[in-house]
C-alpha positions as CSV (number, residue, x, y, z in Angstrom):
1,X,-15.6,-41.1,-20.5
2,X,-17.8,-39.9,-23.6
3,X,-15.9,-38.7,-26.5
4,X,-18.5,-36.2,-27.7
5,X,-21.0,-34.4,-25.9
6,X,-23.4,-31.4,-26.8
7,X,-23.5,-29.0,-24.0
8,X,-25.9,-26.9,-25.4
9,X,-28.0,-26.4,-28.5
10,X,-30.3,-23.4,-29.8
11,X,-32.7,-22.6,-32.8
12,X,-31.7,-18.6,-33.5
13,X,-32.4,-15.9,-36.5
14,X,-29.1,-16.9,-37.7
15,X,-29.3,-20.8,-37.8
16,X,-29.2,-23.4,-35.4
17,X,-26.1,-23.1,-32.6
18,X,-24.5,-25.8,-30.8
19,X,-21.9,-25.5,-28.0
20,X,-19.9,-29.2,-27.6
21,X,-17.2,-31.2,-25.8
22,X,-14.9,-34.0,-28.2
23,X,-12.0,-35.9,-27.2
24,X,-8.9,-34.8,-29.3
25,X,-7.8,-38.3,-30.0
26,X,-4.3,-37.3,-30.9
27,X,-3.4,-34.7,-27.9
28,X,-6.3,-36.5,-25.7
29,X,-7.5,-33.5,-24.5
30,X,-10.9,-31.9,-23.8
31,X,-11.7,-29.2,-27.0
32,X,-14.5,-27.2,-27.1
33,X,-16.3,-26.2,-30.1
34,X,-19.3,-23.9,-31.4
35,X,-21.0,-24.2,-34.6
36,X,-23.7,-22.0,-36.2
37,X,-25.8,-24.2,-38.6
38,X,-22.6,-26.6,-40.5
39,X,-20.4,-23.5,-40.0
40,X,-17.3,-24.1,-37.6
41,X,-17.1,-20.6,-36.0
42,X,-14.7,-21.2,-33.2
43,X,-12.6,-24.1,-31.2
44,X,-10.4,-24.0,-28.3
45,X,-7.9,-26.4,-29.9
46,X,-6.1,-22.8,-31.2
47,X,-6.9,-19.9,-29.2
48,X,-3.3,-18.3,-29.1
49,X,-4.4,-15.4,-31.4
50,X,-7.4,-14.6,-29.4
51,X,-5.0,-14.6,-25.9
52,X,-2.2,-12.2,-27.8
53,X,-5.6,-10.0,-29.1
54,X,-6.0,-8.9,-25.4
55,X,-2.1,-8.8,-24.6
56,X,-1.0,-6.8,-27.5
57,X,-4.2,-4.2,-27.5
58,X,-3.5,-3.8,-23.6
59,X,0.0,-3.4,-24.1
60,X,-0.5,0.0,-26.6
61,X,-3.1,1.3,-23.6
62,X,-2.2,3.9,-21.4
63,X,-3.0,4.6,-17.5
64,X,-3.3,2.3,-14.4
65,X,-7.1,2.4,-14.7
66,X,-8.1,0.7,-17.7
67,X,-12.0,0.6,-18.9
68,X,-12.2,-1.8,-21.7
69,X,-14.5,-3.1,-24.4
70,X,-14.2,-7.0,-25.9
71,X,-16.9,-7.3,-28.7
72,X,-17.5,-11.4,-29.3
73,X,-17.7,-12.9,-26.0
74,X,-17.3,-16.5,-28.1
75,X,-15.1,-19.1,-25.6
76,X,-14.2,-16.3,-23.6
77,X,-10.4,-16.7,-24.2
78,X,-10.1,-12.9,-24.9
79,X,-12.0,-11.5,-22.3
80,X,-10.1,-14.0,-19.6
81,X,-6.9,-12.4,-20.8
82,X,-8.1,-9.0,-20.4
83,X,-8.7,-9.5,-17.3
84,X,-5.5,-11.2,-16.5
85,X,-4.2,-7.4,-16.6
86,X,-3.9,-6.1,-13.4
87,X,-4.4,-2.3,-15.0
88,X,-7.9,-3.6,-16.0
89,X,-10.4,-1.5,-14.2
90,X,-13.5,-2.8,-15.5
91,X,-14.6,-5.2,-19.0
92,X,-17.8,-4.9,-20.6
93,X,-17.7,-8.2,-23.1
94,X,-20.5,-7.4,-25.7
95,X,-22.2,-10.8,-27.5
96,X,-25.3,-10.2,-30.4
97,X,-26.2,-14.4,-29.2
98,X,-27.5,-14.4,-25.5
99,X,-27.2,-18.2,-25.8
100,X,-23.3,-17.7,-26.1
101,X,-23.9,-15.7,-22.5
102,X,-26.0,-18.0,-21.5
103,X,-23.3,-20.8,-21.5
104,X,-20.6,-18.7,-19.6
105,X,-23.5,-17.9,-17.0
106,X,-23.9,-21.7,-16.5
107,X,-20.5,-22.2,-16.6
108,X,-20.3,-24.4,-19.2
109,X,-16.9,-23.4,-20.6
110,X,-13.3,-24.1,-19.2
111,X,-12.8,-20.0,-18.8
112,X,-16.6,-19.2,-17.5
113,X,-15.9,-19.4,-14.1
114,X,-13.1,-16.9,-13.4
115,X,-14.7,-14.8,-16.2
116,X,-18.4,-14.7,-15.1
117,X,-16.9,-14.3,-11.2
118,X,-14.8,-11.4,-11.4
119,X,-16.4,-8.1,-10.2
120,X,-14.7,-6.4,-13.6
121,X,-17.3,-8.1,-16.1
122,X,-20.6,-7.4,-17.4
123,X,-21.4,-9.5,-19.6
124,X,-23.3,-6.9,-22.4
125,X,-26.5,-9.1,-24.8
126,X,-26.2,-6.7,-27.6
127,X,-25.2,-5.7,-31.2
128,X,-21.6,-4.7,-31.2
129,X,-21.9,-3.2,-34.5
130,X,-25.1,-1.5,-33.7
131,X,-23.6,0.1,-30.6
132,X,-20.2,1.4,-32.5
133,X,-22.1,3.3,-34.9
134,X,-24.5,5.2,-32.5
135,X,-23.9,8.3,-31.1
136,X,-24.5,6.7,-27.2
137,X,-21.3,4.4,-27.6
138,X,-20.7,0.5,-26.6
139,X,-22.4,1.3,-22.9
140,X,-25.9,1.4,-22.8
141,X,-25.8,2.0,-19.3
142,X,-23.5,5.2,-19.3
143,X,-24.4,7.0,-22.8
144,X,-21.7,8.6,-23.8
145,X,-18.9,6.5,-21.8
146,X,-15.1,6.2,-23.5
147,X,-13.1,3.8,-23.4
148,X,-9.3,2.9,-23.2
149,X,-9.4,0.3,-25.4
150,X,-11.9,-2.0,-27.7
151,X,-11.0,-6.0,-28.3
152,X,-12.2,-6.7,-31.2
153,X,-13.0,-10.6,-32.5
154,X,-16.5,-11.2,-34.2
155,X,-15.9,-11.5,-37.6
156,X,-13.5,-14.3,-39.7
157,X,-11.9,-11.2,-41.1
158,X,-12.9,-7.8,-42.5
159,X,-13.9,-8.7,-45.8
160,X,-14.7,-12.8,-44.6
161,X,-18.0,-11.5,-42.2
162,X,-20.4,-13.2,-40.2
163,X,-23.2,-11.0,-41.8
164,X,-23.8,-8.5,-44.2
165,X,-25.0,-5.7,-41.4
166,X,-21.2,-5.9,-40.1
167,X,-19.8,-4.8,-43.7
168,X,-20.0,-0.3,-42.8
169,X,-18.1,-0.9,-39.4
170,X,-14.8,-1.8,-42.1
171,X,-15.1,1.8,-43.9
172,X,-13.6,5.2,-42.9
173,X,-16.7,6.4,-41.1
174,X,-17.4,3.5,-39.7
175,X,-13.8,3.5,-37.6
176,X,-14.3,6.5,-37.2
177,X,-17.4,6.2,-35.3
178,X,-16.0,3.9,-33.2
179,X,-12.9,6.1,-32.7
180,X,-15.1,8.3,-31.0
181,X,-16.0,5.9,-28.5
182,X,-12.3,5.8,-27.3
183,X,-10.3,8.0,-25.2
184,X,-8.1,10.5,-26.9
185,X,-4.7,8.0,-26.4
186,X,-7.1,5.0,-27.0
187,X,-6.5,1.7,-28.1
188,X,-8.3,-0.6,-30.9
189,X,-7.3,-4.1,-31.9
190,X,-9.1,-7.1,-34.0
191,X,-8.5,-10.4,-34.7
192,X,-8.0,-11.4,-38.3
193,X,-7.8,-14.7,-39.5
194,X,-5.9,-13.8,-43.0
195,X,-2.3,-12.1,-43.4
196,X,-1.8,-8.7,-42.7
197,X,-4.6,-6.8,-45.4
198,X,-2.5,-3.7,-47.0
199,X,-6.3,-2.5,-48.0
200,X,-7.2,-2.8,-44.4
201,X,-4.0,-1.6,-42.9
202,X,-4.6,1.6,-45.1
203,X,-7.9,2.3,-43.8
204,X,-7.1,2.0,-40.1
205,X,-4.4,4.4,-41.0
206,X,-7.1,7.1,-42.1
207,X,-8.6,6.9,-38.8
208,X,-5.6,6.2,-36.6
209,X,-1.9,7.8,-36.0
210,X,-0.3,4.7,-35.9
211,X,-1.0,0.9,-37.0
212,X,0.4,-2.2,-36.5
213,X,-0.5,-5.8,-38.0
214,X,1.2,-8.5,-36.1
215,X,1.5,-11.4,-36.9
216,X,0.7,-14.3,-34.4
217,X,2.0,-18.0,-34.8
218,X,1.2,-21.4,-33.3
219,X,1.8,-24.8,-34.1
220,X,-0.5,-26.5,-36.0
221,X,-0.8,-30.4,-35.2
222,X,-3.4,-31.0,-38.0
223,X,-1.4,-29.7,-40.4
224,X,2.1,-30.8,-39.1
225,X,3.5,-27.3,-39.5
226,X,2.5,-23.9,-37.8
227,X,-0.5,-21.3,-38.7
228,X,-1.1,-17.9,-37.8
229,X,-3.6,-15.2,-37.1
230,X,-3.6,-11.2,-37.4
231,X,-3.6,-9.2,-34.7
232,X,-4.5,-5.6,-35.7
233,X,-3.4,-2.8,-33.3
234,X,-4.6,1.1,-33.8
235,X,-3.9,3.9,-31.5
């Protein structure tokens, strides 16, 4: 059995991007990794925080029929747990890298299969950021459409971003744009990689009635001890 393997690999605007498979010598199990030029930008070692992004947004949502947005398609471990919500009506999973779709389509990852398969998904190649601040919404197809909720989990954290053009989603006007893509009892939730953020928590609550910023731990085996991730949740 190989102990490393690239699955996939592609030159894009942002740097080179790799998709591969390594043997965790100490757990000895498969993990699955992405990189964008030297930059680790995901692994499925830790993917707790990303599951309890789904379950904790969904759990705020209202109605039997949900319609649901999750920008960042990445290993697909948010979008799998939407769907693992039997009030889920339908998931559009938006991705700005149609080589991260790509994957999924090919079923390269451990989650592609029941993601890509279920008649819920359409997988969206598209700006996220792009879409929330225009006046058509996060469906190209249906200008206009709202949503119950939007899953958020692109960049590291609000003020830690993937790319410059991200930074007026994280202002007043930017949430409030995307507010406006939401149902009036709506959801919104993101994934944070830092503490709760006061100066974040704030501005969510200029847009939103109520806000909460939980707190999501795991163990850590590297570290010996446990870590944690933010989970954001605005309604």
């Amino acid at each position: 059995m190989r102990r490393f393997e690239e699955l996939a690999w592609s030159e894009t605007p942002r740097g080179e991007i790799s998709l591969r498979r390594r043997i965790e010598p100490t757990l000895k199990v498969d993990v699955y990794e992405v990189k964008l030029g030297d930059e680790f930008l995901m692994s499925s070692l830790f993917t707790v925080a990303e599951v309890e992004l789904a379950r904790l947004g969904l759990a705020q949502a209202k109605g039997d029929q949900l319609d649901v947005v999750v920008g960042g398609l990445g290993l697909g471990c948010t979008a799998r747990a939407a769907l693992e919500v039997p009030r889920v009506r339908s998931l559009v999973v938006v991705d700005a890298m149609a080589e991260v779709i790509d994957w999924h389509e090919r079923e390269l990852l451990p989650e592609s299969r029941q993601l890509v398969r279920d008649p819920r998904t359409r997988l969206l190649h598209d700006d996220f950021f792009a879409l929330a601040a225009s006046e058509e919404g996060l469906d190209p197809q249906a200008p206009g459409r709202t949503f119950d909720a939007v899953l958020l989990d692109i960049d590291h954290t609000p003020h830690h971003l993937l790319h410059p053009d991200h930074a007026p989603f994280y202002t007043v006007d930017g949430l409030r744009r995307l507010r406006s893509h939401l149902r009036s009892d709506g959801v919104f939730a993101l994934w944070s990689d830092d503490p709760p953020d006061e100066q974040f928590g704030a501005l969510l609550e200029q847009v939103f009635d109520r806000v909460d910023a939980h707190v999501v731990g795991f163990d850590n085996f590297l570290t010996g001890g446990e870590s944690s991730n933010t989970v954001y949740v605005a309604r």
